[in-house]
C-alpha positions in Angstrom: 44.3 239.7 106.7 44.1 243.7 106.9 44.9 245.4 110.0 41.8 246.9 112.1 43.1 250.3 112.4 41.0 252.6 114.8 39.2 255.4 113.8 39.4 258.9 115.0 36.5 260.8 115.3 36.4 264.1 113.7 34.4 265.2 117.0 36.3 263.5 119.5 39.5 265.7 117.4 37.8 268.3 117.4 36.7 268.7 120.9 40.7 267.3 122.2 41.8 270.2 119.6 39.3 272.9 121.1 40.1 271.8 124.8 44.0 271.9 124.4 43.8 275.3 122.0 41.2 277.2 123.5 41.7 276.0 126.8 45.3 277.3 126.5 44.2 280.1 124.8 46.2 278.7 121.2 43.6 279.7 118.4 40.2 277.9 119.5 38.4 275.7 117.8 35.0 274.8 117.7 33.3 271.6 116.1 36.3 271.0 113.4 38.0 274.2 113.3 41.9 274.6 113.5 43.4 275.1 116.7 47.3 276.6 118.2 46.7 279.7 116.1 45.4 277.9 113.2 48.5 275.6 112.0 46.7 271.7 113.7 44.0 271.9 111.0 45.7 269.6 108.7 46.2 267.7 111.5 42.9 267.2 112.3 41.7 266.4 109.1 44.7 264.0 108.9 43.9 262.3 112.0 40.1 262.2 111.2 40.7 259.9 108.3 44.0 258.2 108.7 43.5 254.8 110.3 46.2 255.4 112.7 48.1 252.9 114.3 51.8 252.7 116.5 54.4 253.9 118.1 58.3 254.5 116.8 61.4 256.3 117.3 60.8 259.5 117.8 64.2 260.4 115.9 62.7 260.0 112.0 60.4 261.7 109.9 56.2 261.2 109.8 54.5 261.6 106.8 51.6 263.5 106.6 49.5 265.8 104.3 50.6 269.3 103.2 49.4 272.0 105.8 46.8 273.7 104.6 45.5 277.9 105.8 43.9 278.4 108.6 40.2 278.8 108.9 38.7 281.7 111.1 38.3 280.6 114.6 35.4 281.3 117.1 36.2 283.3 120.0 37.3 281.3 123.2 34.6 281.9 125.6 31.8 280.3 123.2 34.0 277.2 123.4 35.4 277.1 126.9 31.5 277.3 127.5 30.5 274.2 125.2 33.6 272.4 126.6 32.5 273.1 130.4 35.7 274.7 131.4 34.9 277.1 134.0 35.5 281.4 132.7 38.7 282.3 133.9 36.8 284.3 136.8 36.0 281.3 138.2 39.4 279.3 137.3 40.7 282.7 139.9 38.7 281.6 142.8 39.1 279.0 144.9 38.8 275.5 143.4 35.9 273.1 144.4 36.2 269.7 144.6 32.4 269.8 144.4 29.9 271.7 142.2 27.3 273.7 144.4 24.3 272.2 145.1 22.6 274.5 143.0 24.7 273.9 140.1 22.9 272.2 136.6 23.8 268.9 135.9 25.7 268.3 132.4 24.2 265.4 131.2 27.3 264.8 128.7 30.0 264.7 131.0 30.8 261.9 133.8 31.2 262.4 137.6 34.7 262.8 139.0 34.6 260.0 140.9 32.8 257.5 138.3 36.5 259.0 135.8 38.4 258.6 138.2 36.9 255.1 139.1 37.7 254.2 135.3 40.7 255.4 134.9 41.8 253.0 137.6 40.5 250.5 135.4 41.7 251.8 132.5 45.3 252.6 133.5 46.7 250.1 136.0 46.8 247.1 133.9 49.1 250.1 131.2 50.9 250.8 134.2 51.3 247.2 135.0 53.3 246.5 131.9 56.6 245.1 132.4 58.3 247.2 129.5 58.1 250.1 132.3 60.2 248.5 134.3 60.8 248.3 138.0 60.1 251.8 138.5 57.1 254.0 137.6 54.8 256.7 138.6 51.6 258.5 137.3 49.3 261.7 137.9 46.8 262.2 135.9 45.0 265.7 137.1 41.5 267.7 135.9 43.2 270.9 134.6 39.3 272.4 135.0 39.7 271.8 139.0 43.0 271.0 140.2 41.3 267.4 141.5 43.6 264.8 141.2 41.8 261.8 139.1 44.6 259.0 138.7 47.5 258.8 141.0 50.7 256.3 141.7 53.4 257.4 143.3 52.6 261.1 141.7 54.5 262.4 145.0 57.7 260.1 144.2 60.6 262.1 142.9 61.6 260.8 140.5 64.4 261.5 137.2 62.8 263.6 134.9 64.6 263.2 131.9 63.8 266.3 129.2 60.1 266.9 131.3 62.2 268.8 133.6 61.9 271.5 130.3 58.2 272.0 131.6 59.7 273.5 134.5 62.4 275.6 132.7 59.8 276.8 130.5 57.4 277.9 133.5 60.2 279.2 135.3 61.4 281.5 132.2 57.9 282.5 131.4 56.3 283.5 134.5 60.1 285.6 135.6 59.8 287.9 131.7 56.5 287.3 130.0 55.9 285.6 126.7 56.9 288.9 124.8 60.5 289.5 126.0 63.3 289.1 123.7 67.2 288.5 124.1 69.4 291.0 122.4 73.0 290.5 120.5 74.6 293.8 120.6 78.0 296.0 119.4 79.2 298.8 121.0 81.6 301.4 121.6 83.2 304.1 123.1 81.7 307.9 122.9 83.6 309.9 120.3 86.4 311.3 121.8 86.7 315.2 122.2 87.5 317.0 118.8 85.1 314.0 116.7 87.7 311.5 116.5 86.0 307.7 115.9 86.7 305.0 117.8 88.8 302.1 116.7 87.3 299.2 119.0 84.0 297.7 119.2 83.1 295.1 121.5 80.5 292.2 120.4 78.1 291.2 123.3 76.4 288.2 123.9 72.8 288.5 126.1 72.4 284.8 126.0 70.3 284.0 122.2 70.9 280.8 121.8 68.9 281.0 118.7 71.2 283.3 116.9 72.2 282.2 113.4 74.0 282.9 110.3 71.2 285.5 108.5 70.6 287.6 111.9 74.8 287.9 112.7 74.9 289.0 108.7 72.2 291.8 110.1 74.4 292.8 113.1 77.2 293.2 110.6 75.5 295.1 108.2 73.9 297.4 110.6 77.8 297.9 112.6 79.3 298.7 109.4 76.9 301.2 108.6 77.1 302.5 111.9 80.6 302.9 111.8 80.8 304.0 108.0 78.9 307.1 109.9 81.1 307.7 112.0 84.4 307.8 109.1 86.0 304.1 110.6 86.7 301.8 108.4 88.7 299.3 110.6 88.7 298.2 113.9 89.7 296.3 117.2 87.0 293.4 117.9 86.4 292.7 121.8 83.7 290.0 121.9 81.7 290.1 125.4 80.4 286.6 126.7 80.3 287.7 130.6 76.6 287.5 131.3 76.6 284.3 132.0 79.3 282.9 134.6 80.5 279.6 136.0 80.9 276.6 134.2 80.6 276.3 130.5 80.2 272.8 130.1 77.8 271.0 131.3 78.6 268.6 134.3 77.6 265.6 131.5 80.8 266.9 129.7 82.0 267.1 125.7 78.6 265.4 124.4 76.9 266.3 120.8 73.8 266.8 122.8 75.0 270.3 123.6 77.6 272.9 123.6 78.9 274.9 125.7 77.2 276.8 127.2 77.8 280.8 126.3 76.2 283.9 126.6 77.6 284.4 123.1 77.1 281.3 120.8 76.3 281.2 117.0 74.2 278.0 115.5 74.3 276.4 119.0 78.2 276.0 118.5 77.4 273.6 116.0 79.9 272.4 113.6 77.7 271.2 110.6 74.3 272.2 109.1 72.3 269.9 111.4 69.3 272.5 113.2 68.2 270.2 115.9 69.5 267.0 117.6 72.7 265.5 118.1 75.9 267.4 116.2 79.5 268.1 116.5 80.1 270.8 118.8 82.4 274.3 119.0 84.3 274.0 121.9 84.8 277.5 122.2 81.2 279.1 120.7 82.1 282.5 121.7 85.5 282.4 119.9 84.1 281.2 117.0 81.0 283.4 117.0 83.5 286.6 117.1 85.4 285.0 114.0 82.6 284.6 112.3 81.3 288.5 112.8 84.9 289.9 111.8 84.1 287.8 108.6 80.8 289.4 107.7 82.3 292.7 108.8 84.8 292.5 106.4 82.0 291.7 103.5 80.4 295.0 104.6 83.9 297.2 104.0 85.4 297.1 107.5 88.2 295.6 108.6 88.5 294.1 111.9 92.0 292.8 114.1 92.1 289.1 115.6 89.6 289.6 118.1 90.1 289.3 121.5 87.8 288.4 124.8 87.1 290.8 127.2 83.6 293.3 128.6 82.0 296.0 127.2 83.2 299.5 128.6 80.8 301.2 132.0 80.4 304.0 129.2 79.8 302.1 126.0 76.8 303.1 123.5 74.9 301.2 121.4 76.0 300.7 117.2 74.1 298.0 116.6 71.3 295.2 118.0 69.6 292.4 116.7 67.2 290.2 118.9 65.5 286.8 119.0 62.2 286.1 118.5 59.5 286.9 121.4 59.8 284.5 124.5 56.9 282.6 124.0 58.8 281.4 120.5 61.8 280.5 121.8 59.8 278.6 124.8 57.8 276.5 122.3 60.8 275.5 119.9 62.3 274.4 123.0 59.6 272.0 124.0 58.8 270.9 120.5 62.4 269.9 119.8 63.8 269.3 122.9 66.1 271.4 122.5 68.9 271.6 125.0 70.9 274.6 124.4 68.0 277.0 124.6 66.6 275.0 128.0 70.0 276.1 129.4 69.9 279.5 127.9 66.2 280.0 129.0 67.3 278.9 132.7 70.0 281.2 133.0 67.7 283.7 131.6 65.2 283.3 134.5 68.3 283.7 137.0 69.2 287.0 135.7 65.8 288.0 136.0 66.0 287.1 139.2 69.5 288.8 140.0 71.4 285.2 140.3 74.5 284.7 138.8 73.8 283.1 135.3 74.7 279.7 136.1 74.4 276.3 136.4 74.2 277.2 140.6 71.7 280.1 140.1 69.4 279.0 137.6 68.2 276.2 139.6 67.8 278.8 142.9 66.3 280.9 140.4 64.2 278.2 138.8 62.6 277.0 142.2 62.1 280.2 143.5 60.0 281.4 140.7 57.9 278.0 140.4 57.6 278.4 144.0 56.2 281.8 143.6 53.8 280.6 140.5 52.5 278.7 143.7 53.7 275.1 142.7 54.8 273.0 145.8 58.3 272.0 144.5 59.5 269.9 147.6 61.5 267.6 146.9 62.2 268.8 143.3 65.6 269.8 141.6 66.6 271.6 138.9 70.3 270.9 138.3 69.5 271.9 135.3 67.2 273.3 132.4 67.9 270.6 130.1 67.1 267.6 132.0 70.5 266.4 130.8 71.4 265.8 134.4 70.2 262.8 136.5 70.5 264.9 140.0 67.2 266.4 138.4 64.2 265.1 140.1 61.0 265.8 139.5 57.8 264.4 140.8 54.6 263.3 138.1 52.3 265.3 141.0 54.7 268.5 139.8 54.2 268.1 136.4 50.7 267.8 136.1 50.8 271.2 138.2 53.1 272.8 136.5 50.7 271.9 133.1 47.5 272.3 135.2 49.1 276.6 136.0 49.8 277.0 132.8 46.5 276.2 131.4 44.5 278.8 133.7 43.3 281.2 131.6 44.4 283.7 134.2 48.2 283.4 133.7 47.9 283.6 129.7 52.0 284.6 130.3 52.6 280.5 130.8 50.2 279.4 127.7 53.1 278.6 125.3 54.2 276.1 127.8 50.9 273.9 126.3 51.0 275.4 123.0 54.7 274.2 122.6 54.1 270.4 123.1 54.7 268.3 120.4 51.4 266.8 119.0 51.4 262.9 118.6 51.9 261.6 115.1 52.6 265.0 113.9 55.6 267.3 115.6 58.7 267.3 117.1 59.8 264.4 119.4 56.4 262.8 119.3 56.6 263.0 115.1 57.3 259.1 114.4 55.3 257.8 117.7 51.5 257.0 117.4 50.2 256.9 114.0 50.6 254.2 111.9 50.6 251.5 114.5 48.8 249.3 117.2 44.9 250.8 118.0 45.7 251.4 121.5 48.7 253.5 120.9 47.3 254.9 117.6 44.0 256.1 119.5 46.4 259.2 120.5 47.6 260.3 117.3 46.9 264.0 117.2 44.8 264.4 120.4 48.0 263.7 122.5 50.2 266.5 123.3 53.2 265.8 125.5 56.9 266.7 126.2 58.9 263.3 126.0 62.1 262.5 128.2 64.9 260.0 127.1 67.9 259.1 129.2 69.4 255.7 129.3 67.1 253.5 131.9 64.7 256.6 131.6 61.6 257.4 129.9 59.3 259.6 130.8 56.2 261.4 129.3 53.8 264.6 130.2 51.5 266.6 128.8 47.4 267.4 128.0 44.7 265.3 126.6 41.3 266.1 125.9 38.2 263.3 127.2 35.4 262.3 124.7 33.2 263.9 127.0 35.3 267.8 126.6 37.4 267.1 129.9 41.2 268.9 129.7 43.6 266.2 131.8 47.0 267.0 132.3 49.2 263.9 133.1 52.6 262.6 133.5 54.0 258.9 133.7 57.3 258.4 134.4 59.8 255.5 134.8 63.2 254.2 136.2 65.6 251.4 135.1 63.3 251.3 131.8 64.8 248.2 130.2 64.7 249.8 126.7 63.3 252.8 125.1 62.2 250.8 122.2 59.5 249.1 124.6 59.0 252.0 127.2 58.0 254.3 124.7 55.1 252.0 123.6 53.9 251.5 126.9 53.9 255.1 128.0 52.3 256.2 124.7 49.3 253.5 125.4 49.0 255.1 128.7 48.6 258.4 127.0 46.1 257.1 124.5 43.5 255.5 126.6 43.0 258.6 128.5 41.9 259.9 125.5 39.3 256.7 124.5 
């Protein structure tokens, strides 16, 4: 006999797409147009007409149609309007639990006590479910008002696994802005009296975690031109990886996870041509970045001595710079993939910005401090690190749905690739292979679901947005302890996730 396999609404997609892209200010949709500038179009038509159905490792590959162009997209306010999220002029004032007497009635959507009565219905008997094991919490918050809807042990702190990126990423964002970038840069001494060149360069590391191959090339190119101009055509390499201090590795130790950690790092110190996920590891990324560079120099004409590690003279100029893509980039990837080395990049970014040492020590003084200037009540909270690779990390679900609710006020657009960057469910990242193609109640999510997922052994945990049939933005988190398995967790947290959006 055939499965039953649910079906998706193209409305109901439509209005989770418009609430979680126009909401966060992602490219809006309205009725069936695309949403996060444009590229979830495909996903909504996929979604609309795939019977969806399951959950899986998040570690494989989803099928799914080719994307197609984006279509133009209605301005926000039309939409926020039609959805019945407040005008960021009134997200700015002080949040009401209850809507002024004189306020119109919306026929469409339910009262916050009847949701919240159903949620309680809905969700307990999910949250019930042995595969969660022993431990468990859930917050489940309108992002609209602030008014906490669904909540069990949301105050708990608890270990956050990879969520704890939510917090890195607020951190980093609200410390620099979406559109800072990190910059890789060579320099050298003034010429010395009478026009003489100078014969050493010093390579220096601001902490990219996303440099690779084709942009070092660049930085070689650019030196050697540089130097070309100024008649040397060999030099002494000095390679710079002092901005960040303390320990390198993380306190988990050697583990293909991550590498060192380095202010100067090329391909996340990784030894083959894997991009994301677990991979043999440089032990020495700096080292090997600088070997590298004297390589490419040489390509370009210019010759270049074993290099050697040391800092950048007081009086150095510029030769050459390349830099990473804009902030808000780097935050998404990170979410998207979960990807470790650029948490920990990110979180020693936001203690530099905050004139810590760039460590393991000062990003997390830095890291509470700015969350706790974003006004987030982070008691109890830690931030050992940015990775979430550390179990002295705790986190409560209350913080994370707080952490999602400020990002999603359209008056700090600076945090809005915190939302844009979750992976969607059924479609990208770590939430590719979980969703579609299995069991109704876990398929129901499948590309309405947007949530960062967390993974440690006896840890599972799961946060993120979710748009309501009736156009109501929830932010929620569920997480768990002493999980007996991810391979039953996962299901179970993914069918919490689902039914808020049924």
């Amino acid at each position: 006999m055939p499965s039953v396999r649910p079906k998706v609404r193209t409305w109901q997609l439509a209005t989770g797409a418009a609430a979680v892209g126009c909401v966060l200010a992602a490219g809006a949709v309205a009725a069936a147009g695309p949403w996060d500038s444009g590229q979830r179009k495909a996903e909504r038509e996929w979604a609309a007409a795939y019977s969806p159905a399951g959950g899986a490792h998040h570690d494989g590959t989803a099928a799914g149609p080719p994307r197609g162009r984006p279509e133009p997209a209605p301005s926000a306010p039309g939409v926020l309007t039609a959805l019945g999220v407040p005008d960021a002029a009134a997200l700015r004032a002080p949040r009401q639990q209850t809507p002024p007497a004189d306020a119109p009635a919306d026929p469409e959507r339910k009262p916050s006590r009847q949701l919240a009565q159903e949620l309680s219905r809905k969700l307990d008997p999910l949250l019930a479910d042995p595969a969660l094991g022993p431990l468990r919490t859930a917050s489940v918050v309108d992002v609209a008002t602030g008014e906490s809807l669904y909540a069990r042990g949301a105050r708990t702190p608890m270990t956050p696994a990879s969520t704890i990126k939510i917090a890195t990423a607020t951190a980093v964002l609200g410390a620099l802005g979406p559109d800072h970038r990190i910059e890789t840069t060579v320099v050298a001494p003034p010429p010395r009296p009478g026009g003489s060149a100078a014969t050493e360069i010093t390579l220096v590391g601001g902490g990219d975690a996303t440099l690779d191959d084709k942009r070092l090339r660049t930085l070689a190119e650019r030196t050697a031109t540089a130097l070309r101009g100024r008649g040397t055509a060999s030099v002494r390499l000095v390679y710079d990886a002092s901005r960040y201090s303390g320990p390198a590795r993380h306190p988990i130790g050697p583990n293909s996870n991550i590498a060192p950690v380095s202010a100067l790092t090329l391909n996340q110190g990784r030894l083959d041509d894997s991009l994301r996920g677990p991979a043999p590891r440089s032990a020495d990324p700096a080292r090997d970045t600088a070997d590298a560079f004297v390589r490419l120099l040489s390509e370009h004409g210019v010759e270049a001595a074993d290099p050697k590690p040391g800092r950048a003279p007081a009086a150095a100029q510029p030769l050459a710079a390349v830099a990473s893509a804009p902030l808000s980039a780097l935050v998404e990837r990170m979410l998207t993939n979960s990807d470790n080395d650029l948490a920990e990049a990110l979180a020693r970014q936001t203690a530099l910005a905050a004139g810590e040492r760039a460590s393991f020590a000062g990003a997390e003084r830095a890291v509470t401090a700015q969350l706790a200037a974003l006004g987030i009540d982070v008691k109890g909270a830690r931030f050992a690190d940015g990775s979430g690779l550390s179990r002295r990390d705790r986190a409560s679900a209350g913080l994370l749905t707080a952490l999602l609710a400020r990002a999603a006020e359209p008056g700090r657009p600076e945090l809005r690739p915190v939302l844009t960057g979750l992976p969607v469910a059924g479609f990208s990242g770590t939430l590719e292979d979980r969703y579609a193609g299995g069991p109704p109640a876990t398929a129901a999510g499948t590309g309405l679901v947007r949530a960062k997922t967390g993974t440690l052994t006896g840890v599972d945990t799961l946060a993120g947005a979710v748009a309501t049939p009736d156009g109501r933005l929830l932010a929620f988190a569920f997480m768990t302890g002493d999980s007996p398995s991810p391979y039953t967790t996962r299901p179970a947290l993914d069918r919490l996730a689902a039914a808020l959006a049924s």
